[in-house]
N, C-alpha and C positions, 0 to 999 in steps of 0.2 A: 779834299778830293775833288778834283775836276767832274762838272758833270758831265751824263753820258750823251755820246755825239752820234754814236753808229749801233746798233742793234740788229745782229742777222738771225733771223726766225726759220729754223729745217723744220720742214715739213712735207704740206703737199698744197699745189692751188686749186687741184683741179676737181672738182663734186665729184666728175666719174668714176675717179677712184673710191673715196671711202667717206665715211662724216669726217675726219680728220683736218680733211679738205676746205669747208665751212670754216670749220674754229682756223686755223693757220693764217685765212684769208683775212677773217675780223678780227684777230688779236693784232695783223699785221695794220692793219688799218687804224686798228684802236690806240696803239701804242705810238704811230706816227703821227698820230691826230691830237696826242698828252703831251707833246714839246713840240712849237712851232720849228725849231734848232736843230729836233733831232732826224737823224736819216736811221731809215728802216728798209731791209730788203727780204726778201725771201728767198729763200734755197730751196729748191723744189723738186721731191724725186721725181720721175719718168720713167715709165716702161722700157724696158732694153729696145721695141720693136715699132715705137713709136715716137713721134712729133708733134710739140703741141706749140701751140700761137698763146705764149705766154704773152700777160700785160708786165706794164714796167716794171710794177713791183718784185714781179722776180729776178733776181741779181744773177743768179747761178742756177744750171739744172745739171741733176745727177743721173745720168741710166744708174736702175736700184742694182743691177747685178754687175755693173764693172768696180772695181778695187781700186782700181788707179783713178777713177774719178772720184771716188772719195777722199784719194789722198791728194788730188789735186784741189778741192773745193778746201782743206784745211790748210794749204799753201796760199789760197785764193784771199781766205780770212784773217790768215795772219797777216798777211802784206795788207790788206786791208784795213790795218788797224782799229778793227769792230770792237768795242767796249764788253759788251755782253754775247754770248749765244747763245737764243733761245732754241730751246729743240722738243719737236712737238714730236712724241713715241707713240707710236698703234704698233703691237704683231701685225707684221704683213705688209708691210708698208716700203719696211728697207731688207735690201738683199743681204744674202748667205743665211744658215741655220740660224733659226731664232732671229731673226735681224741682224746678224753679227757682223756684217760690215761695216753698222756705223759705227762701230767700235773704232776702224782705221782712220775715221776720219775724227771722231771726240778726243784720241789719244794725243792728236799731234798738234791743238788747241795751245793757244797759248792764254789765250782769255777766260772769266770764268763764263762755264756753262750754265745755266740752268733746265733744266728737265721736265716736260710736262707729259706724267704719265697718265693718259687715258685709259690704260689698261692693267691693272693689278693684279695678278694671280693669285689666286690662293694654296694653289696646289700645281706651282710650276713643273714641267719637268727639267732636267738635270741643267741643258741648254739655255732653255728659258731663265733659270735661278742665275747661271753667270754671268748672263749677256747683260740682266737687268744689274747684280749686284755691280759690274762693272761699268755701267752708266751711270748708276750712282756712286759709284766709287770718283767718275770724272767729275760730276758736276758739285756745284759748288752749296744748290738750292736744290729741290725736287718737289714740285708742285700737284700736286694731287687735287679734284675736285668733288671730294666728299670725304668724312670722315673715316668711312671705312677703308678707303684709302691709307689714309696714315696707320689707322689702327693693324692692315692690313704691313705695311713695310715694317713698321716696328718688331708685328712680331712675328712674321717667316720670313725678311730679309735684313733683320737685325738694325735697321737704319734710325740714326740717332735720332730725337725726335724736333729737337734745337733744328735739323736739317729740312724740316718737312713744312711745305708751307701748305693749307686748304685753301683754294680760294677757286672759289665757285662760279662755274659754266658761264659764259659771258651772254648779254641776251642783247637788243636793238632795243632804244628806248622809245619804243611806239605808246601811241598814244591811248586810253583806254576810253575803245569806243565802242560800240554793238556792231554786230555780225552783219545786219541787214542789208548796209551798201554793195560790201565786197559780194555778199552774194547774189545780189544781183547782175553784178559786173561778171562774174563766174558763171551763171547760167545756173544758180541754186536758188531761187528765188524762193519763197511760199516752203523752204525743205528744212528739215531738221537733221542738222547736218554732224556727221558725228568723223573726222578726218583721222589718218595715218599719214605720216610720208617718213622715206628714206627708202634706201637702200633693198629693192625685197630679197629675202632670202628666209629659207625656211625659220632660220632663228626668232624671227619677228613674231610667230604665234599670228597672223594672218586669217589662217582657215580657224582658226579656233573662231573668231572674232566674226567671220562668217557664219559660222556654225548657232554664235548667238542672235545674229537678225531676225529670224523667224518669232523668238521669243518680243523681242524689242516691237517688231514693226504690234504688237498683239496690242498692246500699247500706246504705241505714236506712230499710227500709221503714215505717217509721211517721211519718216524718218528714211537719211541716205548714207549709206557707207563709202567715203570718196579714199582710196587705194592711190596717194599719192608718194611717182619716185619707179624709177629704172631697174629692171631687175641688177642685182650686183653682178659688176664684171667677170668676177670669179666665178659665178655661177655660171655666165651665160659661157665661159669659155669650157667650164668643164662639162656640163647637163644641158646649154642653150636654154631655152626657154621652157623646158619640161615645168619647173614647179608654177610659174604662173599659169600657163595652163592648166594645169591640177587643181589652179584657186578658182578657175574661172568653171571646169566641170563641176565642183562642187557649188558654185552658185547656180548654177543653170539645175542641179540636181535638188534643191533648195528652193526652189522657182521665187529666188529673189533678183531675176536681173535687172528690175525696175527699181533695187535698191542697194545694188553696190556699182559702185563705177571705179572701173581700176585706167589710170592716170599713166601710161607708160614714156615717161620725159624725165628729163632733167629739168630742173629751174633753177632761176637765176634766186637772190636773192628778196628784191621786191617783190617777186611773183610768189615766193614760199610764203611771205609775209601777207598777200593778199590773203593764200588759202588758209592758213592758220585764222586768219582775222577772220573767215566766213564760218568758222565752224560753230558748233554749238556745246559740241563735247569731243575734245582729245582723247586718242585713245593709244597707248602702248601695250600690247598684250605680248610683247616678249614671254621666250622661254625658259630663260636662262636666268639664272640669280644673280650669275658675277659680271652685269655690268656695273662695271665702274659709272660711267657718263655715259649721257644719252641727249646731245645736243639737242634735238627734237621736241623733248620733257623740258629740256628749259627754256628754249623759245614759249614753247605753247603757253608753260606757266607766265612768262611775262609777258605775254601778247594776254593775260588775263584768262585763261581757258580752263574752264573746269577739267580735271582728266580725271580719267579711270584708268589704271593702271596694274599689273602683275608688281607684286613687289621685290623685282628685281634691287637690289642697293642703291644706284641712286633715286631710285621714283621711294624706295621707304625712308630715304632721308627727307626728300624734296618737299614730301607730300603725305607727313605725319602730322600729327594736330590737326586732322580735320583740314590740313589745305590741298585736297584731292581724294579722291575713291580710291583702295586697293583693293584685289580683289584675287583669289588665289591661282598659281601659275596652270594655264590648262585647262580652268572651267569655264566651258563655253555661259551654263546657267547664270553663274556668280556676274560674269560678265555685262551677260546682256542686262539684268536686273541691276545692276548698276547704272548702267546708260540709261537703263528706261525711267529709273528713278527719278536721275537728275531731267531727264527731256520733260518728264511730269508736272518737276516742279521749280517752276520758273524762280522766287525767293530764295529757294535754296541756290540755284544755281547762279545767281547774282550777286548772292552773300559769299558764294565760294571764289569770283570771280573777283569781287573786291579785295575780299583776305590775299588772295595768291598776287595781285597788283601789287600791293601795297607790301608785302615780304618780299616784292623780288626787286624792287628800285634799286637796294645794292648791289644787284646782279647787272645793270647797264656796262655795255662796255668801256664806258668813259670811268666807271667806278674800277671794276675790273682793271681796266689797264693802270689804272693808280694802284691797287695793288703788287700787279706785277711791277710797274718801278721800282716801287720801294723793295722788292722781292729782287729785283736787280742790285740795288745800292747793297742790300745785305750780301748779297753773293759775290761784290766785290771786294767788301772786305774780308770775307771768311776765305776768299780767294789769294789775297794779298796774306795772309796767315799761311797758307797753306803754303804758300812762296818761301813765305820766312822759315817755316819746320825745315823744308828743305832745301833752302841756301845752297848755292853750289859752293866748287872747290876755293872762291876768293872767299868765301867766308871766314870768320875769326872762330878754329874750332874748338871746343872745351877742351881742357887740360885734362885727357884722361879721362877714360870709360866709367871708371868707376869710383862712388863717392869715398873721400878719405876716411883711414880712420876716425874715430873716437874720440880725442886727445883732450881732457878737462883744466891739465896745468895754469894755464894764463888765468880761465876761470875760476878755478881755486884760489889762485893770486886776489885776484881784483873782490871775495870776501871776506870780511872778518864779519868779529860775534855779533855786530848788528846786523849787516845782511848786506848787498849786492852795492859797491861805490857806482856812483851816476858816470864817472870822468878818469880817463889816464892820462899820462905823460909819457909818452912814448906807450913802455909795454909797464910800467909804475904807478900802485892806484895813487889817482888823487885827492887827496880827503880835504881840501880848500871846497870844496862840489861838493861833501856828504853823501847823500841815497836822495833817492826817486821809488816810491810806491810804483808807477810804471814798470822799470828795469826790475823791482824784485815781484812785480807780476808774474812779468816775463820768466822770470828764474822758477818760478814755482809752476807756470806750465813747462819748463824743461824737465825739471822733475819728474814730472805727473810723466813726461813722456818718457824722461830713461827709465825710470823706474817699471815704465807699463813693457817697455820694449825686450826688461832683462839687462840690457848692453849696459856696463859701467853704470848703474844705479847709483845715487847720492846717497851720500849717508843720512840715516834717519834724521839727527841732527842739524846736521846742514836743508834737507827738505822742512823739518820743524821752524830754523830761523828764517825761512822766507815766510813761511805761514806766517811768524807772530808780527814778521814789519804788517805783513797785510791788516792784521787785525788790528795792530797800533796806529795804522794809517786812519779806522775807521773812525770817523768824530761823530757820535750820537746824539750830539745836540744839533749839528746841520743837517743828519742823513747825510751825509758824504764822505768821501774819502778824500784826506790830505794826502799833497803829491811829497813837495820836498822837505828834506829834515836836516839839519848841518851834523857836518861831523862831532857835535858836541848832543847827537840826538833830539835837539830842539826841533820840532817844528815850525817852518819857516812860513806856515800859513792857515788857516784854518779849514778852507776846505779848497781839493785842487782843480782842475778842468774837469767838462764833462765826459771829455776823451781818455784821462787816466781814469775816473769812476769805469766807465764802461769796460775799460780795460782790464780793469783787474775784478770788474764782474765776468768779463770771460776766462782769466782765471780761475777763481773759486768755483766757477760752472765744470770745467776741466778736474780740478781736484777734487769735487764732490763724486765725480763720476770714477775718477781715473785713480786716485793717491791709492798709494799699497796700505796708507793706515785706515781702517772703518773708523776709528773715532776723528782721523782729520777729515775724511770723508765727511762726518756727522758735522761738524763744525764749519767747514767750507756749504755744504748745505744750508745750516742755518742763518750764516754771514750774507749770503746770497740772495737770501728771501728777506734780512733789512734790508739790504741797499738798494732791489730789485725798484720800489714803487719810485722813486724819485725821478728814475728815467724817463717815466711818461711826461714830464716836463720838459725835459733834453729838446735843445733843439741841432745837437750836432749831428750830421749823417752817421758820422765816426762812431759819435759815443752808440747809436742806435745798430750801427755793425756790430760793433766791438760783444754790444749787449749780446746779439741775438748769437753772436757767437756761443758765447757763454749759455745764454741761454739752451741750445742746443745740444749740449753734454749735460747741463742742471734737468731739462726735461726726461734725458735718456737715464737719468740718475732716479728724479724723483717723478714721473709720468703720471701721477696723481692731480698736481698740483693746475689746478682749475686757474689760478691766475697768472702764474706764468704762462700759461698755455696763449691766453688772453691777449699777456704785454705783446708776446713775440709775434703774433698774427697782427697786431697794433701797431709795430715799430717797421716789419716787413709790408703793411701795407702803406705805411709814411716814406719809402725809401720808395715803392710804386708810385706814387702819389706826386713825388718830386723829379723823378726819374722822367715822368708823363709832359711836368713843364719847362722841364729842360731839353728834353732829346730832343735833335731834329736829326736829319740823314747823316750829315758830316759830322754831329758832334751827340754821340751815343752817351751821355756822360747825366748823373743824377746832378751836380754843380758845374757852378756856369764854369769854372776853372781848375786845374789838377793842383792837387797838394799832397801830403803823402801820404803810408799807407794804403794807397788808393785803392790795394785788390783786393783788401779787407769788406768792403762795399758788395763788389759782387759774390763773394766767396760767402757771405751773410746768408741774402738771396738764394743763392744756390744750396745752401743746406738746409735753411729754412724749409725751402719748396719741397726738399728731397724729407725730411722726416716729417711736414704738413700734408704731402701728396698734394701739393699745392705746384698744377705746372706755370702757371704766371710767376710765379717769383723764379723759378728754375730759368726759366726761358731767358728773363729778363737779366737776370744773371749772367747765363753765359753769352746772352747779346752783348752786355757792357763788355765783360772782362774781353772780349773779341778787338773790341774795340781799342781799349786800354792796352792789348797788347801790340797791337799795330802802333801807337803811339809809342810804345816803350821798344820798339827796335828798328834798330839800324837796315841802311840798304843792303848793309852788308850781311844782315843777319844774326846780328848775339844783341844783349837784351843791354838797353840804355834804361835806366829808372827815372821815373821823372827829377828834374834837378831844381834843386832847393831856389836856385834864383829865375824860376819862373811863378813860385809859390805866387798866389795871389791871382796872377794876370788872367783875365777873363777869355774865353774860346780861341786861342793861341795855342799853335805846338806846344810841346813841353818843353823848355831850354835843357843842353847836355848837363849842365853841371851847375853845383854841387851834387855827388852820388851819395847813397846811403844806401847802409846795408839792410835797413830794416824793408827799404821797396822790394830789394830781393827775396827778403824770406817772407812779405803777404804775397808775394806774386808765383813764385814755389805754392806755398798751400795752397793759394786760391785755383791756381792749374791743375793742381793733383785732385783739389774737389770737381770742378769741371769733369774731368774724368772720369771720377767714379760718378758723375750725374750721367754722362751721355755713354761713357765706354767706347769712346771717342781714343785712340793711341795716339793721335797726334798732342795729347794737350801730354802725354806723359814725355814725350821730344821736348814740347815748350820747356816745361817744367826743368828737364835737366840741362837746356840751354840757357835759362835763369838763373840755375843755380851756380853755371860754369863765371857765372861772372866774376865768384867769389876767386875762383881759380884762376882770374885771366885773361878770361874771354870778353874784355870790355875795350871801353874809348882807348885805354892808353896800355893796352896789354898787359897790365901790372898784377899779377897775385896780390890779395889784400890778405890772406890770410897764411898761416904757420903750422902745417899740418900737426907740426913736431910740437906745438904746445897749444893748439887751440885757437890761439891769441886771432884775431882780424883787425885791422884797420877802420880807422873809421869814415873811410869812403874816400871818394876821385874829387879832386880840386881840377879846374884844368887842364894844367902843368904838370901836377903830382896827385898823389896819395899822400891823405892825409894820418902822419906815423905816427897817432896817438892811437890807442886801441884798448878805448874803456867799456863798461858796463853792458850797454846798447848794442853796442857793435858786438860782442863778442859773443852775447846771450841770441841774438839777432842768427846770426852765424851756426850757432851751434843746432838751433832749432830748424832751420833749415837743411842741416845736415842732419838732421834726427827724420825731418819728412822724407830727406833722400835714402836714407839705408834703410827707414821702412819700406819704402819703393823697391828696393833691391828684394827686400825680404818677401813682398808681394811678389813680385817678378819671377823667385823660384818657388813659391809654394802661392798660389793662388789663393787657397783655401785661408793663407795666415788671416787672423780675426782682425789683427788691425789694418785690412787691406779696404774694411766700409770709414773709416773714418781719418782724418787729418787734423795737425795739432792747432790747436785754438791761435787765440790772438796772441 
């Protein structure tokens, strides 16, 4: 993927609007200052009734309450071929109900968005709940800067969590020095200085914080309350200047005027920076719980500043573990006793001023904006995904809405009384090829799954002779399992890969859990827990998917078992571990190169996470598979599987061909797991555009399979389809046909039970 060249940031420039203003200004700076190459501008609302003397940086200005200039600003951006758009959200900021005209201008994007909500509700009303679910419905990323945040979108706006990035308040990386110069440069010389700024408005808790002086100055008699920041415009247009006033009778009623000074200006940038740097104690007494961000709290904390603060959400994130004073919303007492604490005692408040330095280094804007980049690369691929779900009319569209029947014939064909042939000749088993432990894996998670589903269950039988090649495969003197056997039953090896071990441990984990029989049940258990320890030596990513696979129906079987528990958080953190020295932006991948099976890998991860409660492996999971599925499809939109003859080649597209069926049926399950992780409908689109391949929907528009007998091909040569159609191919096929009509089954009864889980390896 190219990198990115243009970057436009909506927001606001202007301080006298809102704090919104600040951040917009320095994320725009900060992010054009992290690539010399790239070009960054600002979009910047305006007042319907006013003119401002924008700097260069703003590219575009919007009046908030015209329509037509919003739709003209997304005209603006698409001709402009802008890579990303950042969009900085406040209520209040952009015109119609709820904000809802930026909706006119996000809708008609052609680029991904990303979202930075400053403001989270918890108890939106009706308006507010659509405006926001349909911003995030456009964007591609949604950045939030505190925990409560995410916690907050997950669970009253239902937002996936895969979707949600934290990353936290951007600060100036000043240097950490003592208060004493700037204050003398300020006219605070010899004072103990305890500073506010922004915005005033009664929300701020102000008069409370006056109300505490009297106690404070008892104390530290020199102590000064500096009231720095503009009444808010909204105010001064609806009330003028009444509540400052009211601050200032209450001081004079107080007879502290020799210890508050209220500050009535805007400032620029360096000049905030002075005043912060003079103080001696920050203070936020806000009254309200639900702010999100409070740019102010995070300056001060990295300008080093003890604060004492109402624990509004971000000051009880910021400023937990003793890196700040809270103190409850309202209490003038609690307040002033706080300040006066810290003014008393100098150690303390230098030990609190180092701790809060040294926790907010990652908060610089040079740190910050590397976040956001990479916050950007992710939103253009989950971007380019979203593209693909919905392909337009040139796309190659699946064969039919709904999955085919059922049909076992070909599969019946290709067993006799040992168990599942490796190879056909045409639609004819081949017995020159024998069996493969693999292929009668395979066959026995079929089983576990007709059998679990109802639809055409195998006969006892036939479910018994895949179980006993398993057990005949096992060789007890290596600990491992033999792969291949000749048609004269001989074993052709002593023990096979550690990709068919793993494999048909995720089998036996499947049938332990799933088989209609308790006693194969019992015995698929047992089988599972010899083979299980050998894999800690494994060093294939495969065999350690394939495992946890299994592992993950064995734990929901036997939930007891202390070391299994062990291996799978073991092998899940090995796939982390490798994942970390391979990814970089352009190549999300756990190996340096694609080979197959690949969504087996993520799909691992992702169930791991989901029955560990473990969101790192979740995450990471459906990072890859994002990934992986961008690779595996076309501009045109239907699903190309990686091909055989690029196996090997290192950080390289994947070449078209050779196809195989088995890519489509991990990249089916791995999708439908994605789905039930995030509840995400789009991966349920992927999923049955995956599937259509079998049907059609590929390079060379050829149906590989025979509704009327089951049979499939065994995959795309360039030219052709390959018209042999054995073992692999056809157990391959049918198992993915088995994840689609339980889809189906989900689809009209939500509640069905097999709608929490997907069939193994």
């Amino acid at each position: 993927m190219t990198p990115l060249r243009r970057i436009a940031v909506i927001g606001n420039s202007l301080p006298r609007r809102c704090g919104i203003a600040t951040f917009t200004t320095d994320l725009h700076r900060a992010i054009s200052n992290s690539q010399p190459s790239l070009q960054a501008g600002i979009v910047a609302m305006t007042d319907p009734d006013q003119t401002y003397d924008y700097p260069a940086s703003v590219a575009l200005q919007i009046k908030d309450d015209s329509i037509g200039e919003y739709v003209a600003a997304a005209a603006f951006l698409n001709a402009g071929q802008f890579d990303i758009v950042c969009l900085q959200h406040e209520f209040g900021i952009f015109g119609g109900e709820a904000g809802a005209h930026i909706l006119e201008l996000l809708s008609r994007l052609t680029m991904p968005i990303v979202t930075t909500l400053h403001t989270v509700l918890a108890k939106p009303t009706a308006i507010q709940r659509t405006v926001i679910e349909r911003i995030v419905e456009a964007s591609s990323k949604v950045v939030v800067m505190a925990n409560k945040g995410r916690e907050l979108l997950r669970s009253v706006y239902r937002v996936p969590d895969d979707k949600i990035e934290v990353i936290a308040h951007g600060i100036p990386d000043f240097p950490f020095i003592g208060p004493e110069a700037a204050k003398a440069k300020l006219g605070f010389a010899s004072r103990s200085v305890i500073l506010t700024f922004g915005l005033l408005s009664p929300s701020k808790g102000i008069e409370v914080m006056i109300d505490a002086m009297p106690s404070i100055l008892e104390r530290r008699p020199d102590a000064v309350y500096v009231v720095l920041g503009a009444t808010h415009p909204n105010l001064v247009r609806d009330k003028g200047e009444a509540y400052r006033e009211s601050l200032m009778t209450r001081v004079h009623e107080l007879a502290v005027e020799d210890h508050v000074v209220f500050l009535d200006q805007f400032v620029d940038q360096p000049t905030l920076l002075e005043f912060i740097s003079m103080c001696d104690v920050y203070v936020t007494p806000y009254l309200n719980e639900a702010q999100m961000t409070s740019g102010t709290l995070a300056y001060s904390f990295g300008l080093a500043k003890p604060v004492v603060s109402t624990p509004y959400w971000h000051a009880r994130e910021l400023l937990a573990n003793g890196y700040g004073v809270l103190v409850p919303f309202g209490n003038a007492a609690a307040i002033g006793n706080g300040i006066a604490e810290l003014l008393t005692d100098e150690p303390r408040r230098q030990a609190m001023r180092e701790r809060a330095y040294a926790a907010s280094r990652p908060m610089t804007w040079e740190r910050t904006a590397e976040r956001y980049m990479t916050t950007f690369e992710n939103a253009r691929q989950r971007h380019r995904l979203k593209v693909i779900v919905r392909a337009g009319p040139d796309a190659i569209a699946p064969v039919g809405t709904a999955a085919p029947d059922m049909q076992l014939g070909h599969f019946l064909s290709m067993c006799d009384n040992t168990g599942l042939f490796q190879h056909a000749v045409h639609s004819v088993p081949d017995r020159a090829h024998g069996y493969c432990v693999d292929d009668n894996a395979r066959a026995l998670l079929l089983a576990c799954a007709l059998n679990e589903s109802g639809e055409h269950p195998l006969s006892e039988i036939l479910t018994a002779r895949f179980a006993a090649f398993v057990q005949h495969a096992w060789n007890p003197d290596t600990r491992r399992f033999r792969n291949f056997m000749g048609f004269n039953r001989s074993w052709l090896e002593d023990k096979g890969s550690e990709d068919s071990h793993g494999r048909t441990l995720s089998a036996l984990g499947e049938c332990a859990h799933k088989d209609a029989s308790p006693s194969r049940r019992r015995w698929a258990a047992a089988l599972f827990t010899q083979a299980l320890p050998i894999v800690e030596s494994f060093r294939s990513p495969r065999a350690w998917a394939f495992t946890l696979l299994g592992l993950d129906a064995y734990c929901a079987a036997v939930p007891d078992d202390r070391y299994a528990r062990k291996v799978r958080h073991s092998l899940a953190d090995r796939l982390i571990s490798i994942l970390a020295l391979v990814e970089t932006p352009d190549w999300k991948w756990f190996e340096e190169g694609l080979a197959y099976d690949n969504a087996r890998l993520p799909q691992a991860l992702i169930v791991t996470g989901l029955a560990t409660q473990t969101p790192t492996y979740v995450d990471a999971g459906l990072r890859t598979l994002r990934w992986l599925m961008i690779q595996q499809t076309t501009s045109t939109g239907h699903f190309r599987p990686v091909g055989t003859a690029g196996f090997g080649e290192l950080r390289k597209p994947p070449r078209a061909f050779d196809q195989q069926p088995l890519e489509a049926t991990a990249t089916v399950a791995a999708c439908l797991t994605a789905w039930r992780a995030d509840n995400d409908s789009e991966w349920k689109t992927i999923a049955t555009k995956v599937f259509s391949w079998f049907l059609g929907s590929n390079d060379l528009a050829v149906a590989l399979v025979n509704p009327a007998t089951g049979s499939c091909r065994d995959g795309l040569h360039p030219d052709r389809a390959n018209e042999n159609c054995g073992g692999e191919s056809v157990v391959s096929y049918l198992l993915a046909l088995a994840e689609m009509r339980q889809l189906a089954r989900v689809n009209v009864n939500p509640t069905h039970p097999v709608a929490l889980r997907t069939i193994g390896a």
